[in-house]
C-alpha angles and dihedrals in degrees: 000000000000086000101061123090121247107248087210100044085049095053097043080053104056092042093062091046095058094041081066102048097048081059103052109084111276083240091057093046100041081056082048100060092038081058099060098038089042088056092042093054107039142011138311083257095051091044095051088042088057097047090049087052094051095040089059096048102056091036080054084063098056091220097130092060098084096037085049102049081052094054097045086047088055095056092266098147093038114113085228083061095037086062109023128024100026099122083044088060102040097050091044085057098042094047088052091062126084115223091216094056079048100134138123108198096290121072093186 
C-alpha cells in the first residue's frame, strides 16, 4: 500500500536522526527539548519567552563560538551553500565531532 510507511526507510531514518542528535551537545538538546514542551503546553508567547531564555543561556557559555567559525569556514552562510550544499555542510560538521566531546559549556 502507498500509504503505508517503509519499515526500512523508517528505520534508516531514525538512525540517522539519532546519529545527529547524539552528536549535538547534551545542553542544546536538553533547550531543545524545553522548547518543545514549553510550545505544546502554553501559549506562542510562552513559548518565544522560553526559547529566548534558553538561547541566552547557552550563548552565555560561548560554546558555539568554535562549531560556528567551522561552519562559516565551510561555506555555511554562502548563498551556494544556502541552496545547495546545506545538508553537505551540516553532516561534515557533524561527522568531525565526537559524541562523546559533545558539550557545550554545561555539563549539566
Amino acid at each position: 500500500m502507498a500509504d503505508e510507511p517503509n519499515p526500512s526507510i523508517t528505520k534508516a531514518a531514525s538512525d540517522l536522526g539519532s546519529k545527529l542528535i547524539a552528536a549535538m551537545p547534551p545542553a542544546s538538546v536538553a533547550a531543545v527539548k524545553e522548547v518543545v514542551d514549553a510550545s505544546l503546553a502554553g501559549t506562542l508567547h510562552d513559548a518565544l519567552v522560553v526559547e529566548s531564555a534558553a538561547l541566552a543561556r547557552l550563548m552565555a557559555t560561548g560554546g558555539h563560538r568554535e562549531p560556528m567559525t567551522r561552519f562559516l569556514a565551510a561555506g555555511g552562510q554562502t548563498r551556494e551553500a544556502e541552496t545547495a550544499r546545506m545538508d553537505e555542510i551540516v553532516w561534515s560538521l557533524v561527522r568531525d565531532r565526537d559524541p562523546a566531546d559533545a558539550t557545550d559549556g554545561d555539563d549539566r
